[in-house]
N, CA, C and O atoms as a Maestro MAE file, in Angstrom:
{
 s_m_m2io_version
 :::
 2.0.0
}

f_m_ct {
 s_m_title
 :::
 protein
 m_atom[292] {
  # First column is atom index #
  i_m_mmod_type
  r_m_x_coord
  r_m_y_coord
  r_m_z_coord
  i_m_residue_number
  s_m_chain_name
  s_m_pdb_residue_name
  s_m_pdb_atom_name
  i_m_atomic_number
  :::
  1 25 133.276 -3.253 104.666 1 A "UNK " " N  " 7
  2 3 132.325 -2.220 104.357 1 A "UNK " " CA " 6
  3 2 131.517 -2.658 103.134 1 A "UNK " " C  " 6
  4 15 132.019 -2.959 102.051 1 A "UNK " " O  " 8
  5 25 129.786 -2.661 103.516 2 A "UNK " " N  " 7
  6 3 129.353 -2.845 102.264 2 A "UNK " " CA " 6
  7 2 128.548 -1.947 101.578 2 A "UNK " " C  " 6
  8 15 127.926 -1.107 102.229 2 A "UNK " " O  " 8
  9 25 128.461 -1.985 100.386 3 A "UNK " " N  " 7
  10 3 127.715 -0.664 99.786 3 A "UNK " " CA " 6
  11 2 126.642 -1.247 99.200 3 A "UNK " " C  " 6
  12 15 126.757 -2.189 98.416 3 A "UNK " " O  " 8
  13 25 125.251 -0.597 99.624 4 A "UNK " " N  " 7
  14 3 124.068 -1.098 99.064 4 A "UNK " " CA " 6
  15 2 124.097 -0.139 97.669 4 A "UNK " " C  " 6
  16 15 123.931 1.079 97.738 4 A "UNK " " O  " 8
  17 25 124.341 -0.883 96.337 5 A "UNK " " N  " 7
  18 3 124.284 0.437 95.365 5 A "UNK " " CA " 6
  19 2 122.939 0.467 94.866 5 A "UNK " " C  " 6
  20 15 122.783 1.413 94.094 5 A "UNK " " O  " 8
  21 25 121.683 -0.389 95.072 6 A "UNK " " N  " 7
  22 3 120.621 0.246 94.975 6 A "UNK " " CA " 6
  23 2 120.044 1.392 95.475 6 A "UNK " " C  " 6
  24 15 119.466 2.275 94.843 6 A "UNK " " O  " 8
  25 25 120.290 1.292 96.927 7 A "UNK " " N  " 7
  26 3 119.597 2.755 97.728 7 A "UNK " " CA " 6
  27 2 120.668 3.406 97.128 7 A "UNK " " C  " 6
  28 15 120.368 4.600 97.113 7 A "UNK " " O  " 8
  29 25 121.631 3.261 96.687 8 A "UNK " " N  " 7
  30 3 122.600 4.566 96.568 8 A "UNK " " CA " 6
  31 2 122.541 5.432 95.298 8 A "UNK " " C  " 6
  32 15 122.825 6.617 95.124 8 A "UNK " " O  " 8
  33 25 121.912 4.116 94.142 9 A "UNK " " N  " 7
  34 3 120.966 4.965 92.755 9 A "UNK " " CA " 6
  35 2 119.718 5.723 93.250 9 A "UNK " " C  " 6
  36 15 119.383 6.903 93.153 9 A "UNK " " O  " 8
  37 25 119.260 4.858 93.700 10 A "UNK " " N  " 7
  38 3 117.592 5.161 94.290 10 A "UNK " " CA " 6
  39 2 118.115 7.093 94.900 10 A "UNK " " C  " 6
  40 15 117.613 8.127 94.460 10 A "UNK " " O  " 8
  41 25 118.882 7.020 95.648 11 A "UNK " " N  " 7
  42 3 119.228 8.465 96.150 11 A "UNK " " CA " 6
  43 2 119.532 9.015 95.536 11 A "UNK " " C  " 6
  44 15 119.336 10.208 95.770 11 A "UNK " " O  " 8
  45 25 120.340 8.616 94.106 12 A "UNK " " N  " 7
  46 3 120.979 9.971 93.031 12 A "UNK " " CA " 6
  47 2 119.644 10.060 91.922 12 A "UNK " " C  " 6
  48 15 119.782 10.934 91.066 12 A "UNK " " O  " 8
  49 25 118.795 9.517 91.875 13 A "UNK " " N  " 7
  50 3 117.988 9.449 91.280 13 A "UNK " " CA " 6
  51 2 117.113 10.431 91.831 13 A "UNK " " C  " 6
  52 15 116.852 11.409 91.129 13 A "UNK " " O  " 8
  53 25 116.472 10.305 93.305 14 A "UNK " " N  " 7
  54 3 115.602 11.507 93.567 14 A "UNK " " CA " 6
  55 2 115.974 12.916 93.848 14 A "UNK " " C  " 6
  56 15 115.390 13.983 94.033 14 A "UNK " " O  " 8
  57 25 117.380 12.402 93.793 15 A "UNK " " N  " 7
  58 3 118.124 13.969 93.769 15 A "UNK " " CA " 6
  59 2 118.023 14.722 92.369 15 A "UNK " " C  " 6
  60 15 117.590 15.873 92.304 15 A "UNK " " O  " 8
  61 25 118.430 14.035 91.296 16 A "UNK " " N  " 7
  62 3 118.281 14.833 90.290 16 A "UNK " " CA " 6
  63 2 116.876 15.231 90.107 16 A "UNK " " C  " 6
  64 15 116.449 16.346 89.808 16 A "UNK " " O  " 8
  65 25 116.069 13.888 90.388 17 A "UNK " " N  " 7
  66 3 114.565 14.339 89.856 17 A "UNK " " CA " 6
  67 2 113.865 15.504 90.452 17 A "UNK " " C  " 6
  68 15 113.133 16.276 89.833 17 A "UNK " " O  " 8
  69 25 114.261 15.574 92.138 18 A "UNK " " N  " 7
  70 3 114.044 16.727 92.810 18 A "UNK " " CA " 6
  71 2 114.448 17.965 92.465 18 A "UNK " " C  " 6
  72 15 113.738 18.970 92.484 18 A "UNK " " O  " 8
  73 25 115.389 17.914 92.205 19 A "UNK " " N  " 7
  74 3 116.563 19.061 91.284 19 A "UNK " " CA " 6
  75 2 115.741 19.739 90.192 19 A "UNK " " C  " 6
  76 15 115.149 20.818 90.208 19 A "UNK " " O  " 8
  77 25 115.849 18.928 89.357 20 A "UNK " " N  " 7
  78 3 114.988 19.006 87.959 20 A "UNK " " CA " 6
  79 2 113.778 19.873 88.336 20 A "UNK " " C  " 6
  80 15 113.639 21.035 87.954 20 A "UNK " " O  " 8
  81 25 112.703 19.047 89.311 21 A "UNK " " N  " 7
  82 3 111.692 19.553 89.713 21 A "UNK " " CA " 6
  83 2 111.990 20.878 90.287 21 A "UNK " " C  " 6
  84 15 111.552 21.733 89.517 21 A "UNK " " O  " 8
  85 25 112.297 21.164 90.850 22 A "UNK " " N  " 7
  86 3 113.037 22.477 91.724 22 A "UNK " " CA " 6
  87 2 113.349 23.499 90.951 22 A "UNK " " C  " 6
  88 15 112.902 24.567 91.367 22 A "UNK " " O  " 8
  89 25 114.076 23.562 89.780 23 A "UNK " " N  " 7
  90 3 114.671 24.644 88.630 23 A "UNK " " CA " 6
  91 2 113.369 24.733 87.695 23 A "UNK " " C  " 6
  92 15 112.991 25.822 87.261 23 A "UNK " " O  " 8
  93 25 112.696 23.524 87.404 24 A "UNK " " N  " 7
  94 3 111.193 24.014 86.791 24 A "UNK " " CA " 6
  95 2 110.376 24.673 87.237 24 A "UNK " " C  " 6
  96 15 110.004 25.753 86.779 24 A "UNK " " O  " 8
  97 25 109.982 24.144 88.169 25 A "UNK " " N  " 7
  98 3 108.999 25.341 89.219 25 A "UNK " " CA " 6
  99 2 109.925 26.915 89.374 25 A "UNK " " C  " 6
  100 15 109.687 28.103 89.157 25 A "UNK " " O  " 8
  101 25 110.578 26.454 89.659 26 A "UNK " " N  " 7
  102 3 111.907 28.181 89.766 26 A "UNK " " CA " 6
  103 2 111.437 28.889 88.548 26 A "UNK " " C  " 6
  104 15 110.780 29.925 88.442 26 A "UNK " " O  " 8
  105 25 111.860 28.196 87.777 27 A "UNK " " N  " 7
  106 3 111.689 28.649 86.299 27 A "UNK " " CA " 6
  107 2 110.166 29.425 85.528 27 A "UNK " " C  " 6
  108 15 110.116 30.141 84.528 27 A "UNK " " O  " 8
  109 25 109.100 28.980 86.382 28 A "UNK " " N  " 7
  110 3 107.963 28.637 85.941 28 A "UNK " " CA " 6
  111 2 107.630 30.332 86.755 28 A "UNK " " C  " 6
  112 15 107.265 31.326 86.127 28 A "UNK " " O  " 8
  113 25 107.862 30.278 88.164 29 A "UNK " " N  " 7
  114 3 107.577 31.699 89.076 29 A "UNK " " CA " 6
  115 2 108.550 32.804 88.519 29 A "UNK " " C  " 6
  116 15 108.183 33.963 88.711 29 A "UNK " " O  " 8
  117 25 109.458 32.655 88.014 30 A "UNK " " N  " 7
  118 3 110.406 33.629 87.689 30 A "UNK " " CA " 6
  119 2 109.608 34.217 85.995 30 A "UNK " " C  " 6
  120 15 109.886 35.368 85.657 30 A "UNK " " O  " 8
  121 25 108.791 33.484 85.174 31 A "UNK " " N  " 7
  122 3 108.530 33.215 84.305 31 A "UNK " " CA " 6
  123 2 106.832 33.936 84.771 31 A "UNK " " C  " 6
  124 15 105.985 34.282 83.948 31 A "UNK " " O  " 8
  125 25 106.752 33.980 85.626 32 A "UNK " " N  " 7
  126 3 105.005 34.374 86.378 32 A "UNK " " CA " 6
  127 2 105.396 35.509 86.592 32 A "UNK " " C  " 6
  128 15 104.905 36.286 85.774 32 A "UNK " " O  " 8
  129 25 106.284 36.157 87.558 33 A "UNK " " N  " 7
  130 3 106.873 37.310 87.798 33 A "UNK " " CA " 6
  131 2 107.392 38.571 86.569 33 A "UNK " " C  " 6
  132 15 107.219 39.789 86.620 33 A "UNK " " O  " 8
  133 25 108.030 37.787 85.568 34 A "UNK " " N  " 7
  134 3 108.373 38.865 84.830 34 A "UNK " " CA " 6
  135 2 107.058 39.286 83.852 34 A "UNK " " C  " 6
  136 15 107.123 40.372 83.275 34 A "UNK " " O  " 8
  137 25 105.921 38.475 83.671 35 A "UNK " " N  " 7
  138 3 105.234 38.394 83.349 35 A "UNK " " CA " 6
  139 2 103.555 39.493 83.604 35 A "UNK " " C  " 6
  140 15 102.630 39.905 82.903 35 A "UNK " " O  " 8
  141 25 104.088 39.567 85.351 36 A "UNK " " N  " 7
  142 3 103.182 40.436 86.282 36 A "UNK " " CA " 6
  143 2 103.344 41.663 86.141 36 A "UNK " " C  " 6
  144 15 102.414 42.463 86.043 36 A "UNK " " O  " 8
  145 25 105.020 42.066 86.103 37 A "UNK " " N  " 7
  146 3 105.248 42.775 86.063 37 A "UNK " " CA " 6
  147 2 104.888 43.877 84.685 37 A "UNK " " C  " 6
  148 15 104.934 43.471 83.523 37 A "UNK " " O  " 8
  149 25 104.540 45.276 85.044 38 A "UNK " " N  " 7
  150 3 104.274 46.089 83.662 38 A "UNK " " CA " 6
  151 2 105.444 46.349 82.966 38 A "UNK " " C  " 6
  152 15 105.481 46.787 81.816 38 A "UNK " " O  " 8
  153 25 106.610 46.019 83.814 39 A "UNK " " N  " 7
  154 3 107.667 46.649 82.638 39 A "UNK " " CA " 6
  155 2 108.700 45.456 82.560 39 A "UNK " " C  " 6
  156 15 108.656 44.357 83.114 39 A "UNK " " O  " 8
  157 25 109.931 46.163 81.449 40 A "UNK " " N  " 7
  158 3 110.989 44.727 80.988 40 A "UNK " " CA " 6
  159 2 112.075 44.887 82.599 40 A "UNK " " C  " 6
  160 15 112.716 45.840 83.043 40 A "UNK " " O  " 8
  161 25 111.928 43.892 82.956 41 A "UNK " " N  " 7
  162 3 113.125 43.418 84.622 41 A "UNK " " CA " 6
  163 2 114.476 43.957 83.783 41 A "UNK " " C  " 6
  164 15 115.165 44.933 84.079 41 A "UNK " " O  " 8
  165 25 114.648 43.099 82.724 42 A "UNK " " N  " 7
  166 3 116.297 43.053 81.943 42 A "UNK " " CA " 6
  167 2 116.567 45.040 81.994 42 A "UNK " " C  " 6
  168 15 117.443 45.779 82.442 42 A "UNK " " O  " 8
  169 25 115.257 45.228 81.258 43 A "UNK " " N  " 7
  170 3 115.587 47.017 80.883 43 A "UNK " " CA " 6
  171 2 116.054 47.731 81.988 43 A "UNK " " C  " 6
  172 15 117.107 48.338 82.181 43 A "UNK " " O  " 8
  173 25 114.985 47.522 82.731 44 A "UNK " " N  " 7
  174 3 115.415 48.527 84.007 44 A "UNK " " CA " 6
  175 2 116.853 48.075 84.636 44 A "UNK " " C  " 6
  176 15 117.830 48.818 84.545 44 A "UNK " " O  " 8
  177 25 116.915 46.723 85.322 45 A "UNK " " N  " 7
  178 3 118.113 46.108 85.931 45 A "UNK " " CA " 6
  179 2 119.297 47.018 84.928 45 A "UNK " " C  " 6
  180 15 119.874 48.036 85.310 45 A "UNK " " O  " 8
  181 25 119.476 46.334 83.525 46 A "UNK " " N  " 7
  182 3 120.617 46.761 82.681 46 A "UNK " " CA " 6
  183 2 120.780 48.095 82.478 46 A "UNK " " C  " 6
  184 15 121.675 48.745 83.019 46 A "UNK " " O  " 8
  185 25 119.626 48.734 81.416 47 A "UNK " " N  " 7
  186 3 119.960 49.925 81.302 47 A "UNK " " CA " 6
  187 2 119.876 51.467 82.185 47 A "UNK " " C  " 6
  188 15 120.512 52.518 82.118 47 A "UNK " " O  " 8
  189 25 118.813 50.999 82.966 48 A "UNK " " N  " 7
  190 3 118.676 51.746 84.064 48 A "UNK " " CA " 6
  191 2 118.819 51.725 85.217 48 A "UNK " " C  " 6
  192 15 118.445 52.639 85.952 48 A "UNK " " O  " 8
  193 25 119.400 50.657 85.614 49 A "UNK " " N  " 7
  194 3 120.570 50.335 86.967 49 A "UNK " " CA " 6
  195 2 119.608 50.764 88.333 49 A "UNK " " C  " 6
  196 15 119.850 51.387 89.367 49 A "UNK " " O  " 8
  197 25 118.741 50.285 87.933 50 A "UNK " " N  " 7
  198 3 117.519 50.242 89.229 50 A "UNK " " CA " 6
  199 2 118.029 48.630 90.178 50 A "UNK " " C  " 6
  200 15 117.772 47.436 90.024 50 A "UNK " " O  " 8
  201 25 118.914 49.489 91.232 51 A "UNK " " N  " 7
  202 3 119.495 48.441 92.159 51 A "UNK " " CA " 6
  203 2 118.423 48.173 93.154 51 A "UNK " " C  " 6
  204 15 118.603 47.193 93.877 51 A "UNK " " O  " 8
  205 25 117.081 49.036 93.358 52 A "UNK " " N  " 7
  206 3 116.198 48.342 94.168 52 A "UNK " " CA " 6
  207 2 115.364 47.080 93.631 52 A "UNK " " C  " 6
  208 15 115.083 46.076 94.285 52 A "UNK " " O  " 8
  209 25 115.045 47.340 92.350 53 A "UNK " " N  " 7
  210 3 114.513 46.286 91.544 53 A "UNK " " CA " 6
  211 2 115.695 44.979 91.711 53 A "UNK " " C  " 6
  212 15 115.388 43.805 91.507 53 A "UNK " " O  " 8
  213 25 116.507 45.243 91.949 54 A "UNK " " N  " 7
  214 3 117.609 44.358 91.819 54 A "UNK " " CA " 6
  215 2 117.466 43.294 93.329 54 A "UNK " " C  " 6
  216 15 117.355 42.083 93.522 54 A "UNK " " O  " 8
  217 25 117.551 44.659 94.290 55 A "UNK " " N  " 7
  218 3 117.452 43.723 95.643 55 A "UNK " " CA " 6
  219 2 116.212 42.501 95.301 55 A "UNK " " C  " 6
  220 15 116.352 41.288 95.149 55 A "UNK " " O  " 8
  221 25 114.646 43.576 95.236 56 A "UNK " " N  " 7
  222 3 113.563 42.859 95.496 56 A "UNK " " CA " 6
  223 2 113.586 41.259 94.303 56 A "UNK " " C  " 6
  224 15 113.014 40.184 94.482 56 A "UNK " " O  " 8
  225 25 114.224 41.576 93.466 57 A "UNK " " N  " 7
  226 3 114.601 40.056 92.599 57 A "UNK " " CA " 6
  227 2 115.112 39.180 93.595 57 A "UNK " " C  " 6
  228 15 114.471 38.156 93.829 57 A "UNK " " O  " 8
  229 25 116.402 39.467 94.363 58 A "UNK " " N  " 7
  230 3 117.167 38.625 94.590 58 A "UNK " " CA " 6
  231 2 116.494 38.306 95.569 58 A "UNK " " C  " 6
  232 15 116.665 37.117 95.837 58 A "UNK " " O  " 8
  233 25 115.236 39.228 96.783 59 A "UNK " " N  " 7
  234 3 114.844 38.305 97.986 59 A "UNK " " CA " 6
  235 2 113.391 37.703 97.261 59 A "UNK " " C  " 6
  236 15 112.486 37.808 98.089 59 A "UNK " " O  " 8
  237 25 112.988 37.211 96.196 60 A "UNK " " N  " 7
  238 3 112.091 36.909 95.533 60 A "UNK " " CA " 6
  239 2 112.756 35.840 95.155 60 A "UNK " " C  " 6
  240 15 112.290 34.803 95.627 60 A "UNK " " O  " 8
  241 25 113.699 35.710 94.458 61 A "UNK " " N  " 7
  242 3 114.647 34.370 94.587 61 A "UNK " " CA " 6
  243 2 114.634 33.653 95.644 61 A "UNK " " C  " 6
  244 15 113.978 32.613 95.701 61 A "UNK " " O  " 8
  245 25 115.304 34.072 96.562 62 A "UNK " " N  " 7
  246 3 115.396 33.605 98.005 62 A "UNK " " CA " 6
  247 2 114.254 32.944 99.010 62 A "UNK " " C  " 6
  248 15 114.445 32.093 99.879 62 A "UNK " " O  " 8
  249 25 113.352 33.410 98.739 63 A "UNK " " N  " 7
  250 3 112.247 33.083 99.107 63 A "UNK " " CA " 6
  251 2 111.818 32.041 98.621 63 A "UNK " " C  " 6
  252 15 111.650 31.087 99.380 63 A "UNK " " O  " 8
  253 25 111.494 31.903 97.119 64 A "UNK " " N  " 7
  254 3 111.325 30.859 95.896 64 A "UNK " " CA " 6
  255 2 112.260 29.717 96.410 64 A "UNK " " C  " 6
  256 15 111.811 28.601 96.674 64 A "UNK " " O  " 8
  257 25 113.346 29.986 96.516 65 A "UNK " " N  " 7
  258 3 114.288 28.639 96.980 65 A "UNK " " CA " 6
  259 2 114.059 28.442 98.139 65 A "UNK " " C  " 6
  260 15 113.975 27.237 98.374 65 A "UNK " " O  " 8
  261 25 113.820 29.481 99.546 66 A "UNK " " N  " 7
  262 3 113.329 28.118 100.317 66 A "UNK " " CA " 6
  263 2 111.561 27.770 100.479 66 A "UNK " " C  " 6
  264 15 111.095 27.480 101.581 66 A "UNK " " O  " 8
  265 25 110.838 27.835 99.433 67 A "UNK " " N  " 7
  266 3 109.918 27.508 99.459 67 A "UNK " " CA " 6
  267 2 109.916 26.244 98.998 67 A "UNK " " C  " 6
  268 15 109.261 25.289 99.416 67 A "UNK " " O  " 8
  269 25 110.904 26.308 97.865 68 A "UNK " " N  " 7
  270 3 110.889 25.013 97.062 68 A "UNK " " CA " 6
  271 2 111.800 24.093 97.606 68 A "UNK " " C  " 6
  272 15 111.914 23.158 96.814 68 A "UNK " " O  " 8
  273 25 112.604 23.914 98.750 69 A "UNK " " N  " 7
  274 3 113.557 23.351 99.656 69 A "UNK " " CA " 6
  275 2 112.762 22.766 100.535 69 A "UNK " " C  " 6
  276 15 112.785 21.595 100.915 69 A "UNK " " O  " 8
  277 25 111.957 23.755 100.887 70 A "UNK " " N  " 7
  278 3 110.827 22.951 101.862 70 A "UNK " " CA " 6
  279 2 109.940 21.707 101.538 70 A "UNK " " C  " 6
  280 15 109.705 20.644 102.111 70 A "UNK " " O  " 8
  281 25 109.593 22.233 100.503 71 A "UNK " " N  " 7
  282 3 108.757 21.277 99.812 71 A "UNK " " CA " 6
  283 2 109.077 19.969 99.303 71 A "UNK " " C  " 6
  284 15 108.384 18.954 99.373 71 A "UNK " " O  " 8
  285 25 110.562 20.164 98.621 72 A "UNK " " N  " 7
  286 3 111.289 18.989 98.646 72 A "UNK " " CA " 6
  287 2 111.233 18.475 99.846 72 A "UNK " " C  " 6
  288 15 110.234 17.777 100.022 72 A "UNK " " O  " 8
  289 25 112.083 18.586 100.906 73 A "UNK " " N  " 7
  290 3 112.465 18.070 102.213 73 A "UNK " " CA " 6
  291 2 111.274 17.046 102.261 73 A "UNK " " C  " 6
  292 15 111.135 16.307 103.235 73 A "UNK " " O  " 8
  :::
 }
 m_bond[291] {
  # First column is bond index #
  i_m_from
  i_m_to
  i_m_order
  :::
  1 1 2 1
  2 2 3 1
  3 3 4 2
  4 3 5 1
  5 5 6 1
  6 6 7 1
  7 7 8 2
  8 7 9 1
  9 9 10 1
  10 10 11 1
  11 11 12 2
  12 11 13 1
  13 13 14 1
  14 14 15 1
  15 15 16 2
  16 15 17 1
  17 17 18 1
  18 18 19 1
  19 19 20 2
  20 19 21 1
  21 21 22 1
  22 22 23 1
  23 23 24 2
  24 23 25 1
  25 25 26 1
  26 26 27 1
  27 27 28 2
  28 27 29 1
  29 29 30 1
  30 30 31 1
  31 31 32 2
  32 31 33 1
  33 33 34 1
  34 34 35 1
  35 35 36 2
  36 35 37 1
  37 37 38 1
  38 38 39 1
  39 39 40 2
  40 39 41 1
  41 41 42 1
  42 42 43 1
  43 43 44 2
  44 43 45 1
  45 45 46 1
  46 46 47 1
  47 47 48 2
  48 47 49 1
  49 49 50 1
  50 50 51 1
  51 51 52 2
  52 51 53 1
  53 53 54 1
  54 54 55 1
  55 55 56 2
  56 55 57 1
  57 57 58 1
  58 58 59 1
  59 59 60 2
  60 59 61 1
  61 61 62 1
  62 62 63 1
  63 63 64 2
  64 63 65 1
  65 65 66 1
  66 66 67 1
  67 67 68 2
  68 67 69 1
  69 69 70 1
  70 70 71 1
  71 71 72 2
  72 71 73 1
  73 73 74 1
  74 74 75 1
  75 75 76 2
  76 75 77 1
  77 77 78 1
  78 78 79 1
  79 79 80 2
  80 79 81 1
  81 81 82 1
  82 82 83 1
  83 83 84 2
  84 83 85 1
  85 85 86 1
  86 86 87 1
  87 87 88 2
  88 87 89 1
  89 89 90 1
  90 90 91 1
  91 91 92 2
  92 91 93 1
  93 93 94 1
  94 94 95 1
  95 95 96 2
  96 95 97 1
  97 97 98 1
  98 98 99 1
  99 99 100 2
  100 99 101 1
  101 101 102 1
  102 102 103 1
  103 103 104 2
  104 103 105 1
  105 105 106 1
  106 106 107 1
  107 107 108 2
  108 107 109 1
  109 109 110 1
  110 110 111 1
  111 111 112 2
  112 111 113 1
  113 113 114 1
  114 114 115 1
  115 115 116 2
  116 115 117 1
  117 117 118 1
  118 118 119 1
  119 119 120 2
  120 119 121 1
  121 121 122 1
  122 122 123 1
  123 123 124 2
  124 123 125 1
  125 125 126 1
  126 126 127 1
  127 127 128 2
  128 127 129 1
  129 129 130 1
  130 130 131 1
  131 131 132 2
  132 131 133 1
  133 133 134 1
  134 134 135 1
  135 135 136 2
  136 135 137 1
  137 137 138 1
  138 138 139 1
  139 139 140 2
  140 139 141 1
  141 141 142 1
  142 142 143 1
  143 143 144 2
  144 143 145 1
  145 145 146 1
  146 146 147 1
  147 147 148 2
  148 147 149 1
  149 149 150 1
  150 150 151 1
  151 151 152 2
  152 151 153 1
  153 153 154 1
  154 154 155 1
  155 155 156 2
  156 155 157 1
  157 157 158 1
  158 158 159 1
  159 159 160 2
  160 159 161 1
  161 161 162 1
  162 162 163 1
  163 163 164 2
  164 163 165 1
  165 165 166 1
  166 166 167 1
  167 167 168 2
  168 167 169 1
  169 169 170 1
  170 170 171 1
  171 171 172 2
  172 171 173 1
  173 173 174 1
  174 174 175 1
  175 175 176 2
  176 175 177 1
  177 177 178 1
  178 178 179 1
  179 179 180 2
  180 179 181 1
  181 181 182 1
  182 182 183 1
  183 183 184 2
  184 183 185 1
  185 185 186 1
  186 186 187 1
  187 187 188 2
  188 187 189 1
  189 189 190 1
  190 190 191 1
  191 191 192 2
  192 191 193 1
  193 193 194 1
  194 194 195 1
  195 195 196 2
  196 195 197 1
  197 197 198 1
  198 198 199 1
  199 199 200 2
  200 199 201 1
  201 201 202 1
  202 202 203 1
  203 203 204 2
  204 203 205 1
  205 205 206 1
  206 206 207 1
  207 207 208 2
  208 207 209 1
  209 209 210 1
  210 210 211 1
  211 211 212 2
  212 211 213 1
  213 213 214 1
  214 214 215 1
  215 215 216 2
  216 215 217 1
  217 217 218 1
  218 218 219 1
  219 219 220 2
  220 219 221 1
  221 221 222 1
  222 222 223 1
  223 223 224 2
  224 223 225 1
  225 225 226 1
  226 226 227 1
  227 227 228 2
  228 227 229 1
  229 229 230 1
  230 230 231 1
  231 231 232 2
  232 231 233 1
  233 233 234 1
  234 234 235 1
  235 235 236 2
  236 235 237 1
  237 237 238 1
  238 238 239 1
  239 239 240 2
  240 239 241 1
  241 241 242 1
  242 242 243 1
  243 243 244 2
  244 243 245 1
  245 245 246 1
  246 246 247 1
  247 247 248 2
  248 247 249 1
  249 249 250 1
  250 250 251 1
  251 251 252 2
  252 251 253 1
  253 253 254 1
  254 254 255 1
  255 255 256 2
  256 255 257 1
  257 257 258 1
  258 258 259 1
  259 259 260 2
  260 259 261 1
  261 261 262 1
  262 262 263 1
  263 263 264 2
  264 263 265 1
  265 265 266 1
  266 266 267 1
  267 267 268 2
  268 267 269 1
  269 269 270 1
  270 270 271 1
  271 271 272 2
  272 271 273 1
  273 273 274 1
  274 274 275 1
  275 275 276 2
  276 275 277 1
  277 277 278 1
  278 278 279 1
  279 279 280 2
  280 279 281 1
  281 281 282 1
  282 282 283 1
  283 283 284 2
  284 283 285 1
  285 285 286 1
  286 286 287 1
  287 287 288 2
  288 287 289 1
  289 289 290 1
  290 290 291 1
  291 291 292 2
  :::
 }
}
């Protein structure tokens, strides 16, 4: 068995870089979003236990990741 360990850096390499890329952009829309929004996400979520605000985060997430999955690919 032989192991090419170039392609095999070459692959951990665009993985992280993809990665990297992936949590920035994440970072960047999540960062656009709370931004759009008129009020504090943290306030309502925490102190006022607005579980719909809660859903629409998490399929706003969801979405965000496979947008950015795609794009990788």
């Amino acid at each position: 068995m032989h192991f090419d360990f170039n392609q095999i850096l070459h692959a951990v390499i665009q993985s992280v870089l993809f990665s990297l890329i992936g949590m920035v952009m994440f970072a960047l829309a999540m960062w656009l979003v709370s931004k759009v929004l008129p009020f504090s996400i943290r306030k309502e979520i925490e102190e006022d236990q607005n579980t719909s605000l809660g859903i629409v985060l998490g399929c706003i997430i969801i979405g965000l990741s496979l947008i950015l999955s795609s794009a990788i690919r």
